[in-house]
Backbone as CSV, one residue per row, in Angstrom:
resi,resn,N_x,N_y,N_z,CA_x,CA_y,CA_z,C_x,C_y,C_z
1,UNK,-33.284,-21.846,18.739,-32.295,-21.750,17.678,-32.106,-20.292,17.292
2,UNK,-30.981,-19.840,16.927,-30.365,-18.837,16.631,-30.312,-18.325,15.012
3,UNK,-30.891,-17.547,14.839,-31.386,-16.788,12.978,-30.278,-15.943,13.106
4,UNK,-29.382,-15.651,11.901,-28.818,-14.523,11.973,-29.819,-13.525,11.004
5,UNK,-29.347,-12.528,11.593,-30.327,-11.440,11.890,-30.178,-10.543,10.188
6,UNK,-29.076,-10.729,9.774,-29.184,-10.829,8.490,-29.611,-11.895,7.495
7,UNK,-30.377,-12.577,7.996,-31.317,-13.426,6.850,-32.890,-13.111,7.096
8,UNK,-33.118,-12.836,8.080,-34.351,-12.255,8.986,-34.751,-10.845,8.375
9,UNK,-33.538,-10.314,8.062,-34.198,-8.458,7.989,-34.614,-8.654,6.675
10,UNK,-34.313,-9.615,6.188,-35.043,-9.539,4.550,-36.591,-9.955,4.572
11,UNK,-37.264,-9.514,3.243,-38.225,-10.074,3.048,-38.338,-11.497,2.828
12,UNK,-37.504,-11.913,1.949,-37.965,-13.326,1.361,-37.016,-14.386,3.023
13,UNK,-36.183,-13.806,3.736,-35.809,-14.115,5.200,-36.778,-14.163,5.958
14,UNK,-38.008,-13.466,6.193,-38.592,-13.914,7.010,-39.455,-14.562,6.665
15,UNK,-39.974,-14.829,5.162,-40.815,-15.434,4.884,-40.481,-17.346,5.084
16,UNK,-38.889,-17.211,4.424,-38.108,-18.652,4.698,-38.268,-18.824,6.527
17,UNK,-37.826,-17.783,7.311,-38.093,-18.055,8.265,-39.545,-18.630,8.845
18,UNK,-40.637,-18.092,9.013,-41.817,-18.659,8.587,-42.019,-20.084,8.317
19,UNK,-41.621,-20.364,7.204,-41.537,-21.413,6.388,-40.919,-22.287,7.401
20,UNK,-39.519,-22.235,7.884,-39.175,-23.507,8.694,-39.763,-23.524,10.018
21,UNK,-40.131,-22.134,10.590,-40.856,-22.752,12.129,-41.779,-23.631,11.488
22,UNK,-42.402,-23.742,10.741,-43.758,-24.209,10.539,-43.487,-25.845,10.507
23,UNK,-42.402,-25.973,9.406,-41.932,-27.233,9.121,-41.277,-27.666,10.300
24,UNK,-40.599,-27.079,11.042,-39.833,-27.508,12.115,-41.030,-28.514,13.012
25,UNK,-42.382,-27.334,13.692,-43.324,-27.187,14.405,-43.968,-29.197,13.886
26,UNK,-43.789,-29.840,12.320,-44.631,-30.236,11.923,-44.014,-31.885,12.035
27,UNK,-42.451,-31.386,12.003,-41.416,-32.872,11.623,-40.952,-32.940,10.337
28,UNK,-40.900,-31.204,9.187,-40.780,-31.554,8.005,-39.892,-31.042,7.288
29,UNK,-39.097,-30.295,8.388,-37.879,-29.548,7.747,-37.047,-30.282,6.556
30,UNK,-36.771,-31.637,6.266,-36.087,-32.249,6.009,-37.028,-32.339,4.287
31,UNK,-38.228,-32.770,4.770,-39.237,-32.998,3.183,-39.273,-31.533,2.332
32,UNK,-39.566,-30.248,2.931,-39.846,-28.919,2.524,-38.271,-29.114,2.010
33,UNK,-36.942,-28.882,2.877,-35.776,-28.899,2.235,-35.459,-29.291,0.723
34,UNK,-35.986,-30.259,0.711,-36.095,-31.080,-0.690,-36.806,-30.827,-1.289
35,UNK,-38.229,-30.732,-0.995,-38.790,-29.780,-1.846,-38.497,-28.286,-2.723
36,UNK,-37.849,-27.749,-1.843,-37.167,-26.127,-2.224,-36.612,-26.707,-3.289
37,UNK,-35.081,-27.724,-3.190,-34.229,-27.946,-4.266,-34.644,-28.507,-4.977
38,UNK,-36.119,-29.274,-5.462,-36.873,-30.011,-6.677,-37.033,-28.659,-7.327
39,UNK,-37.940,-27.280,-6.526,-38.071,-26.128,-7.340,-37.142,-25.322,-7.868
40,UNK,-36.029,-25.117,-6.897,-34.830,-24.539,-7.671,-34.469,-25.089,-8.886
41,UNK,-34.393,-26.124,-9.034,-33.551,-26.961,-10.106,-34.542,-26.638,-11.246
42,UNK,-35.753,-26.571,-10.925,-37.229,-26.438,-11.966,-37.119,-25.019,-12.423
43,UNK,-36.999,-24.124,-11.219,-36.665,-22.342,-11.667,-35.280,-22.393,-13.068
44,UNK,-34.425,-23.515,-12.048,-32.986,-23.243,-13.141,-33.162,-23.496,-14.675
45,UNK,-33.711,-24.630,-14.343,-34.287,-25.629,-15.834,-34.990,-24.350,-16.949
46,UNK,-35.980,-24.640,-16.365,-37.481,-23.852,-17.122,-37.446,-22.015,-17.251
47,UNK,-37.348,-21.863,-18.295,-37.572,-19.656,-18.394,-38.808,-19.848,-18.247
48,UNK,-39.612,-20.574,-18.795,-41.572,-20.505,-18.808,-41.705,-20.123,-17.115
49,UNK,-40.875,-20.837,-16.454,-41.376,-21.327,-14.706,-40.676,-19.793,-14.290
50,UNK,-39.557,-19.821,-14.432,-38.675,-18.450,-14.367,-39.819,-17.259,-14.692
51,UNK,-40.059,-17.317,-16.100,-41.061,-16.032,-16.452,-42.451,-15.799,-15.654
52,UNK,-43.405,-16.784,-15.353,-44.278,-17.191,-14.822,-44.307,-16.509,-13.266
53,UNK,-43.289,-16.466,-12.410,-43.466,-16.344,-11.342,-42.690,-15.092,-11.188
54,UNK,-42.354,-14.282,-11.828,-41.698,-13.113,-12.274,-42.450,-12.291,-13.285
55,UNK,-43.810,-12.484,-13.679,-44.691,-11.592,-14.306,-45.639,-10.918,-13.848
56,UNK,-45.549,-9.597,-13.603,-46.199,-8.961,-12.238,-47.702,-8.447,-13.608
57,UNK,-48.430,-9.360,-14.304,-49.319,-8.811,-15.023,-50.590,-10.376,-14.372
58,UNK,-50.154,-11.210,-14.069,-50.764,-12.409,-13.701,-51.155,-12.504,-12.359
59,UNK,-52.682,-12.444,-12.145,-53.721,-12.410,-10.823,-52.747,-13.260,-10.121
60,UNK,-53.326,-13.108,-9.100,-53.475,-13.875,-7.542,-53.599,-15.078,-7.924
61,UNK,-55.234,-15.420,-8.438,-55.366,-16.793,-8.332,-54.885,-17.384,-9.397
62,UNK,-54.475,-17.214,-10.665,-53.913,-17.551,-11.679,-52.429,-17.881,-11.318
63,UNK,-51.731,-16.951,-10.519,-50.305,-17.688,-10.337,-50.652,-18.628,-9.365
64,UNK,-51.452,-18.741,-8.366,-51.312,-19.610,-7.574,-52.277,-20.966,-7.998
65,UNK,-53.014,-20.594,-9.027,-53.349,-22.031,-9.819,-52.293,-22.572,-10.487
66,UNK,-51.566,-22.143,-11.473,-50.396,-22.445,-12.203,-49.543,-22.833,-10.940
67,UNK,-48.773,-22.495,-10.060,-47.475,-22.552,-9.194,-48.526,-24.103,-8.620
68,UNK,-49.597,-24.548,-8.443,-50.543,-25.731,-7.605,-50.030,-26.879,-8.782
69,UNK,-50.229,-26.160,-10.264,-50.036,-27.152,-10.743,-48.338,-27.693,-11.119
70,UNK,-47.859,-26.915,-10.628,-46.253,-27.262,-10.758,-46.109,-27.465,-10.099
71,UNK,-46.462,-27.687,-8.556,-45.819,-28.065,-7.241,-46.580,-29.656,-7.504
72,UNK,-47.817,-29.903,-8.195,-47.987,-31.399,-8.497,-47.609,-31.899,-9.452
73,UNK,-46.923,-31.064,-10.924,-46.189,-31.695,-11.477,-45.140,-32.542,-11.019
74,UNK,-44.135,-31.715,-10.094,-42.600,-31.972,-9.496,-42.709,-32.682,-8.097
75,UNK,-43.932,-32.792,-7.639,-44.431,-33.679,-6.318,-43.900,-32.855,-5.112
76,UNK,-44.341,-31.987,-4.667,-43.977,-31.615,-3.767,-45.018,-31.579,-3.271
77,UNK,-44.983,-31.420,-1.383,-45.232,-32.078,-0.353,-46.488,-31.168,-0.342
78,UNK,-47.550,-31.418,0.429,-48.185,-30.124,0.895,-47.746,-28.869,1.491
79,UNK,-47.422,-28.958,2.394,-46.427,-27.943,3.415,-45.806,-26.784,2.141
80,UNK,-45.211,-27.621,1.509,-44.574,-26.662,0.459,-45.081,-25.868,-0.959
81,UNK,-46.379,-26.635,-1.177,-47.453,-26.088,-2.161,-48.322,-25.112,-1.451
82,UNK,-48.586,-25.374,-0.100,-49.607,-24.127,0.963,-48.555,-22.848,0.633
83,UNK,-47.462,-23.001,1.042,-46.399,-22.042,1.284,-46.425,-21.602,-0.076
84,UNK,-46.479,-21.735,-1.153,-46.092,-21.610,-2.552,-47.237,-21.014,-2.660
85,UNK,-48.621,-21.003,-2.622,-49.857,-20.377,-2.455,-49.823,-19.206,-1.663
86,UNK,-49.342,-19.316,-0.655,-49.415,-18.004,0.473,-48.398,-16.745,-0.783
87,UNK,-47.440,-17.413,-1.054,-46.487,-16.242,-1.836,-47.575,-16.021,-2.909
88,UNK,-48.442,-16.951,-3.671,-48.909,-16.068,-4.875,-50.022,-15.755,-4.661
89,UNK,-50.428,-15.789,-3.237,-51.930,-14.425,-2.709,-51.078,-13.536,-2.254
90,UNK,-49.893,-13.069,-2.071,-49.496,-12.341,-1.832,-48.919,-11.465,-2.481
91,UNK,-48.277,-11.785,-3.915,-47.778,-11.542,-4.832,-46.285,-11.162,-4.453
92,UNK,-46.020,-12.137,-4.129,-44.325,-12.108,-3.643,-43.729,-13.331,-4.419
93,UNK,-44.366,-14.489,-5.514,-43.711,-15.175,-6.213,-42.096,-15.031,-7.005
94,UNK,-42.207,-13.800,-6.884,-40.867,-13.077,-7.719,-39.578,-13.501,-6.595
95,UNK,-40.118,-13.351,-5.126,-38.869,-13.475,-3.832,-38.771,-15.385,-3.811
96,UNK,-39.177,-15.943,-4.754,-39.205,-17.004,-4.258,-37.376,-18.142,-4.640
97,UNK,-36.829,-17.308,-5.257,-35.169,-17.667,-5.504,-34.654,-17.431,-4.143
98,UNK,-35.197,-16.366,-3.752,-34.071,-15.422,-2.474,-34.877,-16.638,-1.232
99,UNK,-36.447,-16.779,-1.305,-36.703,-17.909,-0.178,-35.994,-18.701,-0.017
100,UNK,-35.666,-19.697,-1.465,-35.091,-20.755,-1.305,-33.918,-20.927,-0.644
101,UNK,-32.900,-19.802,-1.358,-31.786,-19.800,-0.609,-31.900,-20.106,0.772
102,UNK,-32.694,-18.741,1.576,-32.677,-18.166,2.546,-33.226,-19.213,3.556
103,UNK,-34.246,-20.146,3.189,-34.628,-21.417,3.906,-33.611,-22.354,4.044
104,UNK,-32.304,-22.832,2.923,-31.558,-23.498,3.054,-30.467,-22.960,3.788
105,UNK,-30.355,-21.420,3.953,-29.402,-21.100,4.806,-29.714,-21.762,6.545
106,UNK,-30.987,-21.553,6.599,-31.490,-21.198,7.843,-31.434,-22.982,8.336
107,UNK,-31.853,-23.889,7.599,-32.199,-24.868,7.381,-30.350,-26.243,8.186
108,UNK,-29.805,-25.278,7.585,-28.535,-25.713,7.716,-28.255,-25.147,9.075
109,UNK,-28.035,-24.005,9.298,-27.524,-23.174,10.377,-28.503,-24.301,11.554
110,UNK,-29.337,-24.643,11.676,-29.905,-24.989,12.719,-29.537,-26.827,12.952
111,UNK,-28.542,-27.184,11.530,-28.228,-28.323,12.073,-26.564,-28.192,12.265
112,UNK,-26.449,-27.103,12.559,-24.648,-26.988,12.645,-24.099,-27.014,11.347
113,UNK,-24.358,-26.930,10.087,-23.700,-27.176,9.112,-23.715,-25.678,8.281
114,UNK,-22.895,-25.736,7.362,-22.680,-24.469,6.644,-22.719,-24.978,5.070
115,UNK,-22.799,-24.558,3.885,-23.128,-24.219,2.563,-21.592,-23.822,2.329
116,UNK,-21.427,-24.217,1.611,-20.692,-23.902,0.207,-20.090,-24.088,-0.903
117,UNK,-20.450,-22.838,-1.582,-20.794,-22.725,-3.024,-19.054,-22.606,-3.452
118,UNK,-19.008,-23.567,-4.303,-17.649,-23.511,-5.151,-17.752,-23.801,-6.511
119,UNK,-17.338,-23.214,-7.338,-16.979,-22.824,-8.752,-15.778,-22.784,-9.406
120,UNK,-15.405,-24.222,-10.404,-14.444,-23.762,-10.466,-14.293,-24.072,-12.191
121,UNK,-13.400,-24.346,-12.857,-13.336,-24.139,-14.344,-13.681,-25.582,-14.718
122,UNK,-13.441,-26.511,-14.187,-14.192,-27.668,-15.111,-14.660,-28.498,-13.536
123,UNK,-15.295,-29.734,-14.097,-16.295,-30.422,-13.125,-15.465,-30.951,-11.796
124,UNK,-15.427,-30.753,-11.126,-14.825,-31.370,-9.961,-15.145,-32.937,-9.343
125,UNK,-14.182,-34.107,-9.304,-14.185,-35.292,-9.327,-14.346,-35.466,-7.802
126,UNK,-14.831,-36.957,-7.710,-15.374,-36.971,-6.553,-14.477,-37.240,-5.301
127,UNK,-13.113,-37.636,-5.417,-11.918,-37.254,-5.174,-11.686,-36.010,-4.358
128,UNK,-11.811,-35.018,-5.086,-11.307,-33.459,-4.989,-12.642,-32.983,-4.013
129,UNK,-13.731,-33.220,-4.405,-14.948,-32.856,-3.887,-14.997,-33.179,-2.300
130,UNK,-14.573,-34.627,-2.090,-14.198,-35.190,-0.606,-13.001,-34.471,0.299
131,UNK,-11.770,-34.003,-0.641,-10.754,-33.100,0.331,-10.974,-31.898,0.005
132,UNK,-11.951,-31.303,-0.703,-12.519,-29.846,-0.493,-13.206,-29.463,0.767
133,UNK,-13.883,-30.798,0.962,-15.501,-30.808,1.671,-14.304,-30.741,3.163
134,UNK,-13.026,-31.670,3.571,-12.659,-32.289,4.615,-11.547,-30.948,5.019
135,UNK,-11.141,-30.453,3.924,-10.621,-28.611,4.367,-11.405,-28.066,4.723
136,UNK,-12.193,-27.444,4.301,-13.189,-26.694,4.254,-13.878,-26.806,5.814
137,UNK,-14.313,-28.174,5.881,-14.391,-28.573,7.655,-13.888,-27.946,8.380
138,UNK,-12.494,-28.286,8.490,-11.237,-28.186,9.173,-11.183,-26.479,9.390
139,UNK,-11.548,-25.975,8.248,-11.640,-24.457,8.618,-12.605,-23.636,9.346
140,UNK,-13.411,-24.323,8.697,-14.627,-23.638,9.762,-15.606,-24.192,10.841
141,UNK,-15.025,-25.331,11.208,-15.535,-26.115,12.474,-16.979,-26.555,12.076
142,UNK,-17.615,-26.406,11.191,-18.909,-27.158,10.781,-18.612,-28.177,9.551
143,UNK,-19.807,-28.995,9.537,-20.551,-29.414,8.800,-20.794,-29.013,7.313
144,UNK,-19.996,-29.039,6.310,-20.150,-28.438,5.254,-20.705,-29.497,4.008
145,UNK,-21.407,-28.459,3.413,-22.469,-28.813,2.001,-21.890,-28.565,1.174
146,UNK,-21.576,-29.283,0.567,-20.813,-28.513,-1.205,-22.265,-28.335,-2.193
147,UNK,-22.052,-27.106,-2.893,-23.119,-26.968,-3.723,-21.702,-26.735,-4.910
148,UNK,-21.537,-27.227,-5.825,-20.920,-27.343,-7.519,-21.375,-26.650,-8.131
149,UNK,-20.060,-25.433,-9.234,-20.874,-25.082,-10.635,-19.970,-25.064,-11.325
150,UNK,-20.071,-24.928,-12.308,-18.543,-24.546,-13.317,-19.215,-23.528,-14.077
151,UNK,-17.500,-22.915,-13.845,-17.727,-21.894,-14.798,-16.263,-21.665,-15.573
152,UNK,-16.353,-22.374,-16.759,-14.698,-21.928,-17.624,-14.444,-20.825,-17.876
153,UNK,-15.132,-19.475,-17.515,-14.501,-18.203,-17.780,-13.711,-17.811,-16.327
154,UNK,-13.258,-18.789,-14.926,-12.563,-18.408,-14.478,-11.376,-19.138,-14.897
155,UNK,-10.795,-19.635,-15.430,-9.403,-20.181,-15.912,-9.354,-21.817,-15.819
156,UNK,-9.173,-21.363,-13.936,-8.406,-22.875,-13.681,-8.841,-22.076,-11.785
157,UNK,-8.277,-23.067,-10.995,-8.763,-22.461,-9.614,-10.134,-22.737,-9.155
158,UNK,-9.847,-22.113,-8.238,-11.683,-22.244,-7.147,-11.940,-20.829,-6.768
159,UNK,-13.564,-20.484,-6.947,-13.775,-19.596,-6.394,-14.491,-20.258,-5.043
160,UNK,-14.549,-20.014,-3.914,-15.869,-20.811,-2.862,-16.448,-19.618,-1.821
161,UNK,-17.506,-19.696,-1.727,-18.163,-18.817,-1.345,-18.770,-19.393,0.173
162,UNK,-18.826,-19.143,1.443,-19.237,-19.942,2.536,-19.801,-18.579,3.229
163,UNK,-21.233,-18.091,3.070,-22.095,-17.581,4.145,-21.490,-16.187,3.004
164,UNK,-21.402,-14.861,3.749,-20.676,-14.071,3.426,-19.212,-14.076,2.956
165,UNK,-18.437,-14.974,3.063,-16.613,-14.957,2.974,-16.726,-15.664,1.532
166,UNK,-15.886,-15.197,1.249,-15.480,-15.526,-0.197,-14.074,-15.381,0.060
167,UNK,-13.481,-17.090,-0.450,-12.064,-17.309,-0.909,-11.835,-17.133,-2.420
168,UNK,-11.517,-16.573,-3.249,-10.955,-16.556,-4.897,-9.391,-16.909,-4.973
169,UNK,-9.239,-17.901,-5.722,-7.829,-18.496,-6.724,-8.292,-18.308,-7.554
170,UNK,-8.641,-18.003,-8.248,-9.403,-18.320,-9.683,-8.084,-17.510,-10.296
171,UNK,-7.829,-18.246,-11.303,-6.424,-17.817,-12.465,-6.800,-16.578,-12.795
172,UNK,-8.316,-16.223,-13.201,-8.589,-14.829,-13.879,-8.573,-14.233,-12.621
173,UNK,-8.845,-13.947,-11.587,-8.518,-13.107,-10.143,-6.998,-12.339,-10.407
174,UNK,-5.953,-13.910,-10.671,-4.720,-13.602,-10.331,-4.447,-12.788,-11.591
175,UNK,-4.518,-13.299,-12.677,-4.340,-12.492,-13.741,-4.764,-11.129,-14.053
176,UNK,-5.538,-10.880,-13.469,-6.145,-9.283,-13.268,-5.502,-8.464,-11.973
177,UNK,-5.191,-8.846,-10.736,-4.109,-9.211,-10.082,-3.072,-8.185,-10.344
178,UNK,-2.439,-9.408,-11.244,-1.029,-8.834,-11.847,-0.857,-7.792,-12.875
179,UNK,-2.013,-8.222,-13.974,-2.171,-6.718,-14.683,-2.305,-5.405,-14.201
180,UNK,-3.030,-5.102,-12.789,-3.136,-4.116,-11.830,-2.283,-3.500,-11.362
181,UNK,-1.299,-4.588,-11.186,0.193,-4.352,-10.522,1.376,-3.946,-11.241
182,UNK,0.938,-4.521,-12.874,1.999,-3.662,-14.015,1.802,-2.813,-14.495
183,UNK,0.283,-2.151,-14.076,0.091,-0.560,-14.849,0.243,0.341,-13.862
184,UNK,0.734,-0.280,-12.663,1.284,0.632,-11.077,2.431,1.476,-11.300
């Protein structure tokens, strides 16, 4: 399988990299996957969990006692609590946002499918979500993931983000846009 070489030159890239030979090697790409997004959602949730793994004053074994006991709070797998240990003897807990990503990039890329992130001013129905997902296809010959956020400070519109490319409609785009164009 094929890494692009910009997810690799990073730190928390090769560590995700790492991370899936291992899971790959084991049959568990699929459990660790899920695991990552139980912790993301826990990073998103929680500032304590946020602060915690982002406080460069807290030992070795202290983050990686604390991070043992949150990976059995939220049930995650072994595979993914070892891995969660290796980062806090290492003291790389802080890269562990950029892992996640960077495992789900990699994670995807190796089943043909692609990510993307769209944002748009209010919640998107499940309707819209299905002929986003079935364009979006159509454009880029994979397998696409919708990941959802809203954000009402772009107007109205979609921003969507797929790998590096970024499409913007977003009303505030255009509106800034045009203001650009009347002080020309």
């Amino acid at each position: 399988m094929e890494i692009s070489g910009g997810i690799t030159a990073s730190l928390s890239g090769r560590y995700a990299s790492a991370l899936f030979e291992l899971a790959n090697e084991q049959g568990h790409v699929m459990a660790v996957e899920s695991d990552l997004e139980k912790l993301d959602a826990a990073l998103r949730e929680s500032a304590d969990l946020k602060n915690l793994i982002g406080n460069p004053q807290l030992g070795r074994e202290d983050a990686g006692r604390a991070m043992d006991a949150v990976g059995g709070l939220i049930g995650l797998g072994e595979l993914t609590k070892k891995f969660i240990g290796v980062l806090a003897a290492n003291r790389r807990l802080s890269a562990l946002p950029d892992v996640i990503r960077a495992f789900a990039q990699i994670a995807a890329a190796s089943r043909g499918e692609a990510t993307a992130e769209v944002t748009s001013a209010h919640a998107l129905d499940d309707a819209q979500i299905a002929a986003l997902t079935e364009k979006l296809q159509g454009r880029t010959g994979k397998s696409i993931k919708l990941k959802t956020n809203v954000d009402p400070d772009i107007l109205g519109g979609l921003v969507v983000k797929i790998g590096s490319q970024m499409i913007d409609s977003s009303i505030r785009t255009r509106l800034n846009s045009l203001a650009t164009a009347m002080k020309a």
